[in-house]
Every structure is written in structure tokens, then in C-alpha cells.
BAVEX-716996 format. One record per residue (C-alpha): x, y, z. Coordinates in pm, 1 decimal, decimal comma. Each point is the difference from the previous one (the first is absolute). Layout:
BEGIN
SITE        xx        yy        zz
SITE         X         Y         Z
...
//
This chain:
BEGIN
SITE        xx        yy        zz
SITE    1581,6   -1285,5   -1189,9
SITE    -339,8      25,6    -130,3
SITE     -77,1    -379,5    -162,5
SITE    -101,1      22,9    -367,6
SITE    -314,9    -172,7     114,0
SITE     -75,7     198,9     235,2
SITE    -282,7     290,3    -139,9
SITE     123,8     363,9     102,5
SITE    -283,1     136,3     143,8
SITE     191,7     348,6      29,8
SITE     332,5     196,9     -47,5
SITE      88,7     271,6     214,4
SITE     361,2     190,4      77,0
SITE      75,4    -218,5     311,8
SITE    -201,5    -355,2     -36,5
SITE    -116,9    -220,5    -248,1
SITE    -321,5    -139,9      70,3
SITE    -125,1    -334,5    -166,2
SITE    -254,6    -316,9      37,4
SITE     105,1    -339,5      -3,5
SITE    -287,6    -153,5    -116,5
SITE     100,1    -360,0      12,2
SITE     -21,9      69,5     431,7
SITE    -206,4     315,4     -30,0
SITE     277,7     163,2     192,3
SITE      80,6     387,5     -25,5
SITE     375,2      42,6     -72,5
SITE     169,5     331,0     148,9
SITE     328,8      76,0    -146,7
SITE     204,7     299,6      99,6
SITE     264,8     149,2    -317,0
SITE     336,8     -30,1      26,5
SITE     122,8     411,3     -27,1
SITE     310,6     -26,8    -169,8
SITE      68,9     329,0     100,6
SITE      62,3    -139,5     297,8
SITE     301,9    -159,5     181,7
SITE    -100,3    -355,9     -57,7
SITE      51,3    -109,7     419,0
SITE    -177,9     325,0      48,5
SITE    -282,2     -72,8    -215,4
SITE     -19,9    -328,1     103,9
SITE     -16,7      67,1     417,0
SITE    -277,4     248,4    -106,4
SITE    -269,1    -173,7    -235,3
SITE      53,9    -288,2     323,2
SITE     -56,2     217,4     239,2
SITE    -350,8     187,1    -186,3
SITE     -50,3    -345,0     -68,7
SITE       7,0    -155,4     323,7
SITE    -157,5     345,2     168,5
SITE    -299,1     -49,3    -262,0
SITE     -60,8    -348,9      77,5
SITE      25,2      47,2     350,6
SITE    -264,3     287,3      36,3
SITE    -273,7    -279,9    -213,9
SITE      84,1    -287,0     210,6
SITE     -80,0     283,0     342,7
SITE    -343,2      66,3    -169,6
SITE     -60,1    -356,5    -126,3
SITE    -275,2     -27,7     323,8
SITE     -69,6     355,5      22,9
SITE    -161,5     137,7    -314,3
SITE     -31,7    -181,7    -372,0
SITE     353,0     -15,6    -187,7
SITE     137,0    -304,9    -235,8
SITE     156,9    -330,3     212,9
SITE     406,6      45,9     -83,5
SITE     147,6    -358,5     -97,7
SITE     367,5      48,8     -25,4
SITE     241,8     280,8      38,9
SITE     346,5      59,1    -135,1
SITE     248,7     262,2     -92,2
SITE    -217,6     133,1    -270,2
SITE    -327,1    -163,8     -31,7
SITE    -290,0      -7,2     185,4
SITE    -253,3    -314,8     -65,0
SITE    -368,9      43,7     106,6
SITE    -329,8     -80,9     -67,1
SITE    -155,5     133,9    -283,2
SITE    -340,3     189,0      81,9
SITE    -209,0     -73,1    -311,8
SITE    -261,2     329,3       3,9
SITE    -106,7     355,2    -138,9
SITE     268,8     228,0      81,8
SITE    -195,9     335,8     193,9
SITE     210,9     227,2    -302,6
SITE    -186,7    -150,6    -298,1
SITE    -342,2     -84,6     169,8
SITE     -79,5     223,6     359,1
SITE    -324,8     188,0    -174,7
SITE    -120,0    -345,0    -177,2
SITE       0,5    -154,4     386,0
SITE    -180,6      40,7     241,3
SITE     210,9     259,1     105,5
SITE    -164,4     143,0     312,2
SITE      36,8    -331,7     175,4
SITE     365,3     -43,2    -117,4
SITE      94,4     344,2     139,9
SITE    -173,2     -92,9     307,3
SITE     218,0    -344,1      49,4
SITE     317,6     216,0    -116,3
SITE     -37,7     245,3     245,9
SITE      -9,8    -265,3     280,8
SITE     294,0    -173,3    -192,0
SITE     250,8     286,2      18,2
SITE    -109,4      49,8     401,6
SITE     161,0    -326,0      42,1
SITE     254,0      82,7    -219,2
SITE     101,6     333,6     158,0
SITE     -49,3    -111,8     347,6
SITE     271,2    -272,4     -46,7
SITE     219,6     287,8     -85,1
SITE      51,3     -96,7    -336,8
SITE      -2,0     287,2    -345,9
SITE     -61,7    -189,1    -296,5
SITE     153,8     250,2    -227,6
SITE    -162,4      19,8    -291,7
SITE    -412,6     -48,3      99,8
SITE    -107,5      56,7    -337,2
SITE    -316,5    -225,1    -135,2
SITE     226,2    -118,0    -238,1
SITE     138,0    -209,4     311,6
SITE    -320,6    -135,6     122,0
SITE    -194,8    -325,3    -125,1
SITE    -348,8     -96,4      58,8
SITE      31,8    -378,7      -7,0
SITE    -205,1    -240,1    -188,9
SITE      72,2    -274,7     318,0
SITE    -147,4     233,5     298,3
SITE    -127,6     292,1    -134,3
SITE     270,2     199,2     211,9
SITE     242,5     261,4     -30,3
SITE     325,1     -71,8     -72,5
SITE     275,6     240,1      47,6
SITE     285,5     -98,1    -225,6
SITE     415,5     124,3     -64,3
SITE     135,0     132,4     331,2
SITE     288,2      78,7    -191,8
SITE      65,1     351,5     146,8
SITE    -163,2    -119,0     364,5
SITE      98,8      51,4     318,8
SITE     -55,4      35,1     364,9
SITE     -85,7     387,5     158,0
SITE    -178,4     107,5     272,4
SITE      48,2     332,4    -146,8
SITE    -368,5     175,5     -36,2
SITE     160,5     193,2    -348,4
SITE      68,1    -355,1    -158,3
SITE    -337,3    -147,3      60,5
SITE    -108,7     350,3    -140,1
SITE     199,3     -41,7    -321,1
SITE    -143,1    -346,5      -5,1
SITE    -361,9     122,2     -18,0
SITE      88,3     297,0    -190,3
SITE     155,7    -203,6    -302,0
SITE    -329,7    -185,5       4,6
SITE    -200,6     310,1      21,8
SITE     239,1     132,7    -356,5
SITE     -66,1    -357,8    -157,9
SITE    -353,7      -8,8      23,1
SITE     -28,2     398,6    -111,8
SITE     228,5     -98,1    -315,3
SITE    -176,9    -348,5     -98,9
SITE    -341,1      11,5     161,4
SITE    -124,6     352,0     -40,0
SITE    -339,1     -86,2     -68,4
SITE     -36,1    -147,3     425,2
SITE     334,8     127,5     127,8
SITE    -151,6     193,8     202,9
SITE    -264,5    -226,2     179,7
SITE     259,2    -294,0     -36,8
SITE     201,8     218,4     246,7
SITE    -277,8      58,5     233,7
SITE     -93,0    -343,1      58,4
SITE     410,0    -104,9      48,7
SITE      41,0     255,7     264,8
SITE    -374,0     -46,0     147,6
SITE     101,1    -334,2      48,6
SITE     392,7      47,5      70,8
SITE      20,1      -5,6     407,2
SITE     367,7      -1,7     105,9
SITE     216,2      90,4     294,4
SITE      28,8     382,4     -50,1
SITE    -238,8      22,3    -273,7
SITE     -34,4     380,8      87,8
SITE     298,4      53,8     -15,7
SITE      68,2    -210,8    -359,6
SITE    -305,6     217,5    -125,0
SITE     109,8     337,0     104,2
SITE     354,3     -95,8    -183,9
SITE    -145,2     -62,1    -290,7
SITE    -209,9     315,2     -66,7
SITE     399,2     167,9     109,6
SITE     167,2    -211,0    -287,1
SITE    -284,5      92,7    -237,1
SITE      46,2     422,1      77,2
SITE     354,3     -96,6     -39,4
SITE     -36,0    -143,4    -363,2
SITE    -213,3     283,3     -79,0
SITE     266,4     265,9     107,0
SITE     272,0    -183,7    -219,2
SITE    -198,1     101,0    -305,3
//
């Protein structure tokens, strides 16, 4: 359970999120569903757990993401990345530079075979340390080589930055995909503009 010294940082349906800031540590915590079968809720917050922790520790040489500490059933211990989260402060930034570096960052990312999930700028930190990109909560991660998940992937970006960052979605974009050079990256691109005609034709 969360410690009553421990800072919640955030609350969402399936984790708790908090700072200890006695060992600047980030604190995941995943919910207990009590609509659940308590073995059977149990075997699965381990095993998103353990799946979630196990896709950071793959990237920990590969592309910027907090150092894990400890693992167990339910919690996740890591680093805690003290910087401006991309959601609150992309236009402030130097933003053409940071969607240059992201664009190389989610290469890496996508040509490990890895979906983070949920690429929103809301899950990106520019850190005070480096001056990097951070990608943060792999929560709903996981490994594809399909070219329609690394589309979502990008496409979910694409939505996020045309919902919070109107004002430069549109160049932000550019300069991700300019500088976004996977395997298949035709291919990924081409998907896209077909999940974006599909989204129109729903409404």
C-alpha cells in the first residue's frame, strides 16, 4: 500500500502513482479490483506488473526511461525523473529540438519492437539532469512487430498533440516524423493516414 508519507503524485483507475521524497523514488502501485476473484486479481496486477517492469529494464540502454529499483507483486520502485512534463510545457520549450530528439527516441523504441501504449506528452519528461527525453508509464506496453500497432502508437501521439498543443500540433508532427526513421517507416506512415480515413468514416 501507498505509505502515508509517500506524496501521490497521481490517481488513475488501475495505479496509484506517488513520490517518496525521503529517497526521491517514484512509487507505482497497481489497485486491488475487488470485483475481482482475489487469486485472479492478484496473478494479474503481477503479471502487468512484472510485464511493465520488464519492457523499462529492455530499454534501460536503448532510449531514456527511469532506472527500476525493486519489483514486487504490486509495486514498481524507480527513479524519479525530476523535470517539465512535455503536457504542461511543449510550446514554452524549445520544442522544435525536443520533437527532433523524440522522433529519434521512438525509432529506437519501435525498432526494439516495443508499443508504449499510451504516447501521450503527458508521458514524456524533459529532465532537469540531461536535458533529455524521458518516456515514462509503460503501463499498457508491449512487444509487436505489427506495422498497425506502431501506427496506433504514432497516431495517439498525433490525437494528443492536436487536443493539447493546437497552437504547433501541426509542425510538432512534422519534425517527429521528419526525424522518425524506422524499419518499415513507409509502411507505419501509409497506416496511419488508413487509421485516420477510418476515424473519419466512424463519424
Amino acid at each position: 500500500m501507498v505509505n502515508t508519507k509517500q506524496k501521490i503524485l497521481f490517481q488513475g483507475a488501475e495505479a496509484i502513482i506517488s513520490l517518496d521524497e525521503t529517497n526521491n523514488q517514484i512509487i507505482k502501485h497497481r489497485i486491488k479490483k475487488n470485483y475481482r476473484i482475489k487469486e485472479i486479481d492478484e496473478k494479474l496486477r503481477f503479471r502487468r506488473t512484472k510485464a511493465e517492469a520488464k519492457i523499462i529494464n529492455k530499454l534501460q540502454n536503448i532510449i531514456n526511461v527511469p532506472k527500476i529499483i525493486k519489483v514486487d507483486k504490486e509495486n514498481i520502485i524507480m527513479e524519479y525523473v525530476a523535470g517539465k512534463k512535455l503536457s504542461d510545457y511543449l510550446e514554452e520549450l524549445d520544442y522544435k529540438t525536443i520533437c527532433k530528439k523524440l522522433g529519434q527516441t521512438l525509432t529506437k523504441l519501435h525498432n526494439e519492437n516495443i508499443i508504449h501504449g499510451d504516447l501521450t506528452t503527458s508521458n514524456m519528461i524533459l529532465a532537469n539532469k540531461d536535458k533529455q527525453i524521458y518516456l515514462i508509464d509503460f503501463g499498457l506496453g508491449f512487444h509487436s512487430q505489427k506495422i498497425e500497432d506502431k501506427a496506433v502508437d504514432l497516431h495517439l501521439l498525433k490525437q494528443a498533440l492536436d487536443a493539447k498543443h493546437y497552437k504547433i500540433n501541426e509542425q510538432a508532427f512534422k519534425i517527429i516524423i521528419d526525424n522518425y526513421n524506422p524499419e518499415k517507416k513507409k509502411e507505419i506512415l501509409q497506416r496511419i493516414t488508413a487509421i485516420e480515413k477510418r476515424g473519419r468514416y466512424r463519424h
